[in-house]
C-alpha positions as a Markdown table, in Angstrom:
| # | Residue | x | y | z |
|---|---|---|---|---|
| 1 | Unk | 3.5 | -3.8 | 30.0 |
| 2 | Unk | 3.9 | -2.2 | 26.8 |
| 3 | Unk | 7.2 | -2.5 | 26.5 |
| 4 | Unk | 7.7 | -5.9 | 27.2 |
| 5 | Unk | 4.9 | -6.7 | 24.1 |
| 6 | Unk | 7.2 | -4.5 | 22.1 |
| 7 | Unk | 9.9 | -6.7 | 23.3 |
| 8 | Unk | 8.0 | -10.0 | 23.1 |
| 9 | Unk | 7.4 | -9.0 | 18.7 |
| 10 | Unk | 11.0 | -7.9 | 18.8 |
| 11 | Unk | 12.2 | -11.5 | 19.8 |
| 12 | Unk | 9.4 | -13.2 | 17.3 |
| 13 | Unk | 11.5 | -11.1 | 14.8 |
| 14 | Unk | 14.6 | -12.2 | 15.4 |
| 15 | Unk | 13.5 | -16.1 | 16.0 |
| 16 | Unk | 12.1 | -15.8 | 12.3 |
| 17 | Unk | 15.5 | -13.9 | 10.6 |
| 18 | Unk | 13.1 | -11.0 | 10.0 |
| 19 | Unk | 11.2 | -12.7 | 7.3 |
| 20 | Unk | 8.1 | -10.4 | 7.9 |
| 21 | Unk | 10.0 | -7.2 | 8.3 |
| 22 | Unk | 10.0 | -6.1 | 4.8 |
| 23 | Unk | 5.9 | -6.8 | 4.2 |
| 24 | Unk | 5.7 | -4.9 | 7.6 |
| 25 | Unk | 7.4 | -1.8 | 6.6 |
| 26 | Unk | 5.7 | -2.0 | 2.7 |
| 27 | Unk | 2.6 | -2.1 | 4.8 |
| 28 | Unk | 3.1 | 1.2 | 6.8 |
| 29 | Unk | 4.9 | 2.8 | 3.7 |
| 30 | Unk | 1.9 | 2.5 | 1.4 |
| 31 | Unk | -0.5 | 3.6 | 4.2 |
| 32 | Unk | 1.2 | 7.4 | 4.6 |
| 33 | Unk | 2.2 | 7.8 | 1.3 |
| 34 | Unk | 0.2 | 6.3 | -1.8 |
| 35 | Unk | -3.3 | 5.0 | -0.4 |
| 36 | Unk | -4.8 | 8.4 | -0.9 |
| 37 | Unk | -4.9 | 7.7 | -4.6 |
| 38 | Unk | -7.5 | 5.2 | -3.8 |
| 39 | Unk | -10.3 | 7.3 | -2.8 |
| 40 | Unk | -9.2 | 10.3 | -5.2 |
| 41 | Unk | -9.9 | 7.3 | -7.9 |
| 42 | Unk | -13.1 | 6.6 | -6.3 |
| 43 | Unk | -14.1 | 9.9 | -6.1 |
| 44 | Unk | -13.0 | 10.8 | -9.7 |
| 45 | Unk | -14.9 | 8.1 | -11.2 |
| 46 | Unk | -16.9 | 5.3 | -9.1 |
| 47 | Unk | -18.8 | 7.2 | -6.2 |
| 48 | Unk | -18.5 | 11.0 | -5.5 |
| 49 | Unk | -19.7 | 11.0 | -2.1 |
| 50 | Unk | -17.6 | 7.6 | -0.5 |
| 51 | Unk | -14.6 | 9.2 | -1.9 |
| 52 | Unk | -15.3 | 12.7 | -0.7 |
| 53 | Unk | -16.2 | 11.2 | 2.5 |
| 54 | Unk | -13.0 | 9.6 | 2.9 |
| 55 | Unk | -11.3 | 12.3 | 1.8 |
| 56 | Unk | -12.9 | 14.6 | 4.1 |
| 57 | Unk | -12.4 | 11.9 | 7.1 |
| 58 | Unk | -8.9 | 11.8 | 6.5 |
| 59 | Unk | -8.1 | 15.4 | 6.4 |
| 60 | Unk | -9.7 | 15.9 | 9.6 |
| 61 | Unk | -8.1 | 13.1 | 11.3 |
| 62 | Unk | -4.7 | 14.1 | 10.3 |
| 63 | Unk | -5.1 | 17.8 | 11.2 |
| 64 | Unk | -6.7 | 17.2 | 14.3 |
| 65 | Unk | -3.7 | 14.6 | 15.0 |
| 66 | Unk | -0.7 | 16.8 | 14.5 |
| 67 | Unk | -2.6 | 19.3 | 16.8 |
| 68 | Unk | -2.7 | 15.9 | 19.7 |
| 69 | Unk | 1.0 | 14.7 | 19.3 |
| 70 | Unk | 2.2 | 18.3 | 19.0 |
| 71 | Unk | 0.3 | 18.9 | 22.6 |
| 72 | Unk | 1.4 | 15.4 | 24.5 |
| 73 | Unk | 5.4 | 15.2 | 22.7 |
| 74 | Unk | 5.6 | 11.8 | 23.6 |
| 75 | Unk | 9.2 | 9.9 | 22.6 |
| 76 | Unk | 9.3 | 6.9 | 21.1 |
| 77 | Unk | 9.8 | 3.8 | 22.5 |
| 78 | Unk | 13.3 | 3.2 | 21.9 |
| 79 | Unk | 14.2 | 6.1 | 23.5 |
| 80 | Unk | 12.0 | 5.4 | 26.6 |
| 81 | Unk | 13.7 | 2.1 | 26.6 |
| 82 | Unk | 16.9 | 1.3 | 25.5 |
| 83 | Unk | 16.7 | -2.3 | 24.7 |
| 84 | Unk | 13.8 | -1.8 | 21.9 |
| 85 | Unk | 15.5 | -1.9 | 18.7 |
| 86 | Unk | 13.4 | -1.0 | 15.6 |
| 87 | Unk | 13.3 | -3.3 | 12.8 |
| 88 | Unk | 15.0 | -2.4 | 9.5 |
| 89 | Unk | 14.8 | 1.3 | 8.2 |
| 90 | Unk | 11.8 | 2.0 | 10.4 |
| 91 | Unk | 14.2 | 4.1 | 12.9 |
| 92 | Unk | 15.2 | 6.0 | 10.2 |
| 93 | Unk | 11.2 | 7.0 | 9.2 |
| 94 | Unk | 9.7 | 6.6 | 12.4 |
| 95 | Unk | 11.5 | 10.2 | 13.7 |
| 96 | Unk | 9.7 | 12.1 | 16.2 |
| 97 | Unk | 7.2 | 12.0 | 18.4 |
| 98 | Unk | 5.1 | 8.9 | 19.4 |
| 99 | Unk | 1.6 | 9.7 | 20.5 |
| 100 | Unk | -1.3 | 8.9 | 18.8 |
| 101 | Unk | 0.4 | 6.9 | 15.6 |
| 102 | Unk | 0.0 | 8.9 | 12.4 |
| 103 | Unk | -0.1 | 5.8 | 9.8 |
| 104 | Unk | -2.9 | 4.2 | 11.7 |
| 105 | Unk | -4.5 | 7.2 | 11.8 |
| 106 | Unk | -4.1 | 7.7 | 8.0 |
| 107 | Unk | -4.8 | 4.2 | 7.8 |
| 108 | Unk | -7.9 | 4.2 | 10.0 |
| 109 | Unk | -9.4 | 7.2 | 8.2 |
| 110 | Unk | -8.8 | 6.1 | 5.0 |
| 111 | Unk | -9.7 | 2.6 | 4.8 |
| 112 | Unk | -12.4 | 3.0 | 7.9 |
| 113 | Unk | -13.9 | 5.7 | 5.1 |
| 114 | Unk | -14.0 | 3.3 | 2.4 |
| 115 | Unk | -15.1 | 0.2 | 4.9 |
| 116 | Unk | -18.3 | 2.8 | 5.3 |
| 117 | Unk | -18.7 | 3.9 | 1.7 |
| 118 | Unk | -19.1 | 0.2 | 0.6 |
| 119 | Unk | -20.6 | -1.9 | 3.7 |
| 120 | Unk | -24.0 | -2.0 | 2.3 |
| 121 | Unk | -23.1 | -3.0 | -1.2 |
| 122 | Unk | -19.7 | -4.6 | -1.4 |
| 123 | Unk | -19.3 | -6.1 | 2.4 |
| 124 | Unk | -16.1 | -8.1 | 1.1 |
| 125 | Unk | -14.7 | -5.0 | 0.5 |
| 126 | Unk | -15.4 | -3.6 | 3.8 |
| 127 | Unk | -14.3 | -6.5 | 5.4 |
| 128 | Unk | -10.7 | -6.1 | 3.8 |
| 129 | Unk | -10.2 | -2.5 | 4.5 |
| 130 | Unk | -10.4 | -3.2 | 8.2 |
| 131 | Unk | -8.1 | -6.0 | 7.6 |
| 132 | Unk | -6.0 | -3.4 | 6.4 |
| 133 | Unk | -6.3 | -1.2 | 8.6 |
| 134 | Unk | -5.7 | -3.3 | 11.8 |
| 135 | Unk | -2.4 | -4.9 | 9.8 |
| 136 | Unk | -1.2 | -1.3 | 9.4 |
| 137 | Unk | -1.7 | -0.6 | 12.5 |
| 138 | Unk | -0.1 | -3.8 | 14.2 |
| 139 | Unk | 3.0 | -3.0 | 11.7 |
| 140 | Unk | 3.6 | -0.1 | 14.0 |
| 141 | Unk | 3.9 | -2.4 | 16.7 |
| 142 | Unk | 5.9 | -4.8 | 15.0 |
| 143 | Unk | 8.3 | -2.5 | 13.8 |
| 144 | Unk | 9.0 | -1.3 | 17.0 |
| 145 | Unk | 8.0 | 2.3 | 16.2 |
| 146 | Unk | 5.1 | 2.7 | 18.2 |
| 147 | Unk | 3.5 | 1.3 | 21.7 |
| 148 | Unk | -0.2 | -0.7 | 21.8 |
| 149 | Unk | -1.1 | 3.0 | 22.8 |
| 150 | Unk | -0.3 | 4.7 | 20.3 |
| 151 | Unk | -2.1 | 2.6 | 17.4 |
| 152 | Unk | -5.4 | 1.9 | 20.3 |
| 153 | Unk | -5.6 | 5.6 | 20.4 |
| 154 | Unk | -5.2 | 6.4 | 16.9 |
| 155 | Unk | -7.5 | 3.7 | 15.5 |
| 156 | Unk | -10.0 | 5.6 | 18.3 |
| 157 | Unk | -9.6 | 8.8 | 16.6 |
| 158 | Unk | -9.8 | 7.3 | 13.2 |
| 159 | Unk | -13.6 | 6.0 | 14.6 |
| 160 | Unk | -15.0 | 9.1 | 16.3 |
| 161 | Unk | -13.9 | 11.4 | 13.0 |
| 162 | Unk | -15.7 | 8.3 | 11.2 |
| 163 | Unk | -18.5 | 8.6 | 12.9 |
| 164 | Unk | -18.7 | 12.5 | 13.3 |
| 165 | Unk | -18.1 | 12.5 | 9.6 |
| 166 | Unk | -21.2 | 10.2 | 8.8 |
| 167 | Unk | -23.7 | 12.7 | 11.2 |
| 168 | Unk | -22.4 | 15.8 | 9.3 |
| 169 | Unk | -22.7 | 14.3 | 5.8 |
| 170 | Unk | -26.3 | 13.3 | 6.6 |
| 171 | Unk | -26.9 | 16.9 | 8.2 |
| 172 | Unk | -25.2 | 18.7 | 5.4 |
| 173 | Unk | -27.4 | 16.1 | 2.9 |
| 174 | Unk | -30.8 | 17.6 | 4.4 |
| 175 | Unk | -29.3 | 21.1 | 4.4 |
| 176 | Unk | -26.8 | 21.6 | 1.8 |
| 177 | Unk | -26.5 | 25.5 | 2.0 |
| 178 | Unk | -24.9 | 25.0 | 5.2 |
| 179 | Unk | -22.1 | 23.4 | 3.9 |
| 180 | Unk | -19.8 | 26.6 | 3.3 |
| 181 | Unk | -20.4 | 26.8 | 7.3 |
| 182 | Unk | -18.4 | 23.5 | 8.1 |
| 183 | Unk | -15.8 | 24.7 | 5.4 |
| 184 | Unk | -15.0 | 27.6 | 7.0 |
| 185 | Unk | -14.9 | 26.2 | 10.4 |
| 186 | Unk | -12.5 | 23.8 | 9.0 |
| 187 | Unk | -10.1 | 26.8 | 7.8 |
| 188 | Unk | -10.3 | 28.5 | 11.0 |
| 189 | Unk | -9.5 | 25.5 | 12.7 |
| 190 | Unk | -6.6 | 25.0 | 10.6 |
| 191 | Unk | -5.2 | 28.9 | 11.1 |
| 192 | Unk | -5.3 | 28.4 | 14.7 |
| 193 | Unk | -3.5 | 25.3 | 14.7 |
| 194 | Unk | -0.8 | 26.4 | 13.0 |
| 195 | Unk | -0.8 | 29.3 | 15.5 |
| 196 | Unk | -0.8 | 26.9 | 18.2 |
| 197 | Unk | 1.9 | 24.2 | 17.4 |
| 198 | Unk | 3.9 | 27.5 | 16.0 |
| 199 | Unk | 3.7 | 29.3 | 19.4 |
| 200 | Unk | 3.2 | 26.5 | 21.8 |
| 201 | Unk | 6.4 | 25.3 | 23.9 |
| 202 | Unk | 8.6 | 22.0 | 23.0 |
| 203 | Unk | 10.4 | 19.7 | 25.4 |
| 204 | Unk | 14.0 | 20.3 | 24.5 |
| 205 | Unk | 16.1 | 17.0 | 26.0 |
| 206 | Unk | 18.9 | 15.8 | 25.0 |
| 207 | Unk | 21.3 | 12.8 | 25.5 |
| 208 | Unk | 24.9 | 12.7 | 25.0 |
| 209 | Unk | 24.5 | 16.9 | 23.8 |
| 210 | Unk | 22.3 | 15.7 | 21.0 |
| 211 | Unk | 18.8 | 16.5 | 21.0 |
| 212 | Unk | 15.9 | 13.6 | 21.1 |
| 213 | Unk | 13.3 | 14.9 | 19.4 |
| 214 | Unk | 14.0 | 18.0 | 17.1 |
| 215 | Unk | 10.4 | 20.1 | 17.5 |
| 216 | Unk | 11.1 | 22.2 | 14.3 |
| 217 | Unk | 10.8 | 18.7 | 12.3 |
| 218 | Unk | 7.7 | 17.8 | 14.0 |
| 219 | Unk | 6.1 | 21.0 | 13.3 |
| 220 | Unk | 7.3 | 20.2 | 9.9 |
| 221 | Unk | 4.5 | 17.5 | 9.7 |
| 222 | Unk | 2.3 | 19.4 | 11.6 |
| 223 | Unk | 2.0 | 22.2 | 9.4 |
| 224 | Unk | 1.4 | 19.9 | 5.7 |
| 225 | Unk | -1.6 | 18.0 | 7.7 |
| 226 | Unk | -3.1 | 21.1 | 8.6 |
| 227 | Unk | -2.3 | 22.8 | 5.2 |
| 228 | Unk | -3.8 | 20.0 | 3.8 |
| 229 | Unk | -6.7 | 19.9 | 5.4 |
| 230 | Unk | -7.3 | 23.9 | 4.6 |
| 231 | Unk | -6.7 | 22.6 | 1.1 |
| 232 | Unk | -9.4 | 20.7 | 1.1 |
| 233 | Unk | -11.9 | 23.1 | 2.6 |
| 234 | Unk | -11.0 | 25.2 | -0.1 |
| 235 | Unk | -10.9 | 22.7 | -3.1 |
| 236 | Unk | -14.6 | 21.5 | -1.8 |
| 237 | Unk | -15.9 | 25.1 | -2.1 |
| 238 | Unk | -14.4 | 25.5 | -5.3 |
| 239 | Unk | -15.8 | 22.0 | -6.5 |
| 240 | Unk | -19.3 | 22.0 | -5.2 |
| 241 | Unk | -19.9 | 26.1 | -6.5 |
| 242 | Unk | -17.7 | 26.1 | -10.0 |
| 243 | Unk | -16.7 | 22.5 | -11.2 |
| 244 | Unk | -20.2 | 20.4 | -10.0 |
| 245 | Unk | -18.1 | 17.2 | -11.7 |
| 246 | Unk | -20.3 | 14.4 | -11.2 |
| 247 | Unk | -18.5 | 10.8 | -12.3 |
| 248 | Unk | -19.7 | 8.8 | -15.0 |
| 249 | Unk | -18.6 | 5.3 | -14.8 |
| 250 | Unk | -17.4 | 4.8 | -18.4 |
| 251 | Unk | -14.1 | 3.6 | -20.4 |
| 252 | Unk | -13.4 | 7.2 | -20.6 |
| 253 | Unk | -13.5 | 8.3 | -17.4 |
| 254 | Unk | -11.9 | 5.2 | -15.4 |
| 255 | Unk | -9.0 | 5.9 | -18.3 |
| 256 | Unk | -9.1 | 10.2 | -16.8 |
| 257 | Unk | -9.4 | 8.2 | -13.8 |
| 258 | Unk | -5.7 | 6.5 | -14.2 |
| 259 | Unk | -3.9 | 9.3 | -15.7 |
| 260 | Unk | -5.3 | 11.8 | -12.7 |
| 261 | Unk | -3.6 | 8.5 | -10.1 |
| 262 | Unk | -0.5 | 9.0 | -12.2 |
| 263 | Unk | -0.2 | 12.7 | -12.2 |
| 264 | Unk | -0.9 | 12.0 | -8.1 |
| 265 | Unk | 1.6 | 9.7 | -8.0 |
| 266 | Unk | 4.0 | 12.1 | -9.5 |
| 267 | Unk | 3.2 | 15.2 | -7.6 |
| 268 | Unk | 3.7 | 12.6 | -4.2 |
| 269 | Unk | 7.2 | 12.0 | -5.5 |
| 270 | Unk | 8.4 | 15.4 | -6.8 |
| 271 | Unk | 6.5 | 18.2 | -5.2 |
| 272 | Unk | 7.9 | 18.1 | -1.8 |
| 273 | Unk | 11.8 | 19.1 | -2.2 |
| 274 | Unk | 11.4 | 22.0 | -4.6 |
| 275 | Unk | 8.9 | 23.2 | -3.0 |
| 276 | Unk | 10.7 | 23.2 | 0.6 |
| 277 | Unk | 14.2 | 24.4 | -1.4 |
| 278 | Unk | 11.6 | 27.3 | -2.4 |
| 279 | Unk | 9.8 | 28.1 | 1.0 |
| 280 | Unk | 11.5 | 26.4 | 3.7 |
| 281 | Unk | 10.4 | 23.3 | 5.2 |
| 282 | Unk | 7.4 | 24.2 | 6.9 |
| 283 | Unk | 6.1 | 26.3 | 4.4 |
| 284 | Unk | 7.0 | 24.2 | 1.4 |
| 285 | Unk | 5.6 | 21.3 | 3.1 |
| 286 | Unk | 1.9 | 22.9 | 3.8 |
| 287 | Unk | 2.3 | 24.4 | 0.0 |
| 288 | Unk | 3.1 | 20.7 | -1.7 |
| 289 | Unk | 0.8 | 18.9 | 0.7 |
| 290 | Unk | -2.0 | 21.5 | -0.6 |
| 291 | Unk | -1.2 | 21.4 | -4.1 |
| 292 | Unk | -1.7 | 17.6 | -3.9 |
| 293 | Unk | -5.2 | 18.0 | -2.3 |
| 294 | Unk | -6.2 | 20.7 | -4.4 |
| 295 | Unk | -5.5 | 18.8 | -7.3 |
| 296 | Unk | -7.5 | 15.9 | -6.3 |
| 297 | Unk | -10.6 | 17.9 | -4.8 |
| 298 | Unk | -10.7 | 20.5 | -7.7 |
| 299 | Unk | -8.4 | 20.3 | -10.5 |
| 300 | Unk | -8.5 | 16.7 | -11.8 |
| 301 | Unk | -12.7 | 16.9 | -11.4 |
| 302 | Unk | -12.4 | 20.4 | -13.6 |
| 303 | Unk | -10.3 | 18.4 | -16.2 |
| 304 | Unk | -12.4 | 15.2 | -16.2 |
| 305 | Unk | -15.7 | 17.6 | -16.6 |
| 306 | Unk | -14.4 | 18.9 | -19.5 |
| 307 | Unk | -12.7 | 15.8 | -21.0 |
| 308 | Unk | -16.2 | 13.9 | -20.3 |
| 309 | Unk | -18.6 | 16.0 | -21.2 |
| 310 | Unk | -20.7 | 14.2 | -23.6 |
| 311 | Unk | -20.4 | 11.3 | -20.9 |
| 312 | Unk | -23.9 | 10.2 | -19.4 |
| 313 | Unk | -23.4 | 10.5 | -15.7 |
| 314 | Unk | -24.2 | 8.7 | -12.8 |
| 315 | Unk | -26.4 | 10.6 | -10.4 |
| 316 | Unk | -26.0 | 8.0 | -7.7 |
| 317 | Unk | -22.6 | 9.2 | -7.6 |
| 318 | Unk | -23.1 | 13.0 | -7.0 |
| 319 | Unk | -22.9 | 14.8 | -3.8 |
């Protein structure tokens, strides 16, 4: 049954020359690779605690992702069925394994977390970001990268690390000196999933002596989610017991505000190869992926503290 949907959106491609294709694959693209700027620019200078909460939603989500697709290895669907053929470059990104889909779970986190974060005061907002997120998530389908499955289970995920989210924020709100708790759970967590998806055993199949799913590339990913989410246990501790930045929505923060999504931007672009060239892939890919978080959970707030200093903040904004 999945397949033949898979099929059915592969023949509404074809029927329309691929005119959607290209919005399709922009709409995936943007989800894994620049919509984290959003909520570092939220929490840098609109609302501390929706960004940190997206932020914090999203690291969890992907971590706790790698650790599921690295257990079930499922192939994707092109290899389970010969006759799907991916639109456009999407076969070319989409390596690896299948199960759950990692851009609508980056894409369920991130806009889910900001849907939350503004419900109550901007509701056309909200409304939009699960637009978005149910878009990116039928692109994997469209694309031919991923089965109903995949994006049904990974928008799940994306709702039950929402919600788990929301409870601990509220607990850690009543008892804030049990926050260093939940961080270090977090890093623990991290160590022994890099143990795990290290140590654990890989389906090794091949077709035509080449091999389907290369499990050294998949740990690859594995280990910059996970990294990244240590990152962010350990920027948060730094933040909340050194920095204490709290925004101030003024000219001169939103302007910090843009140069920290530029320097974000950049470090997206560059970091990644030296740092592999340097450390190997798995190792330069958990060290760039935590520079980038540690930047936006510590370093950016430290500079815009000291750039705004004389700024009146907004308390509303603290967390």
């Amino acid at each position: 049954m999945d397949i033949e949907y898979l099929l059915f959106l592969q023949n509404f491609r074809g029927s329309i020359n691929d005119a959607l294709t290209p919005f399709m694959e922009m709409i995936s693209l943007f989800a894994v690779t620049y919509l984290i700027i959003v909520p570092a620019f939220i929490y840098w200078c609109v609302d501390k605690r929706t960004g940190l909460y997206t932020l914090a939603s999203y690291n969890v989500c992907v971590a706790v992702n790698a650790v599921v697709k690295l257990t079930a290895c499922v192939y994707r669907p092109w290899i389970r069925d010969s006759r799907i053929l991916p639109a456009g470059d999407a076969i070319t990104t989409a390596t690896g394994y299948s199960f759950p889909s990692g851009h609508t779970v980056t894409a369920g986190s991130i806009y889910g977390g900001l849907a939350v974060g503004t419900w109550k005061k901007m509701r056309w907002i909200s409304v939009l970001c699960i637009i978005c997120a149910a878009l990116t998530a039928f692109s994997r389908n469209y694309l031919g990268v991923h089965t109903p499955q995949d994006v049904l289970v990974g928008l799940t995920e994306s709702a039950l690390v929402l919600w788990g989210m929301s409870v601990l924020f509220k607990y850690i709100a009543k008892h804030p000196g049990r926050e260093n708790i939940f961080l270090l759970i977090g890093i623990v967590f991290g160590i022994a999933a890099l143990f795990y998806i290290t140590l654990k055993p890989y389906p090794m199949d091949y077709i035509d002596d080449k091999l389907l799913v290369d499990p050294q590339k998949m740990m690859r990913d594995g280990y910059g989610d996970i990294g990244m989410m240590m990152a962010f246990c350990i920027g948060r501790f730094i933040e909340k017991t050194w920095v204490k930045y709290t925004p101030a929505l003024t000219k001169k923060t939103l302007a910090a505000g843009m140069i920290g999504a530029v320097m974000t931007f950049f470090l997206i672009e560059t970091i990644r190869s030296p740092l592999r060239e340097l450390l190997g892939q798995h190792w330069g890919t958990l060290a760039a992926n935590s520079v980038i978080m540690l930047f936006i959970v510590a370093v950016w707030p430290a500079v815009m503290k000291a750039v705004t200093k004389n700024e009146k903040p907004d308390t509303k904004a603290d967390a």
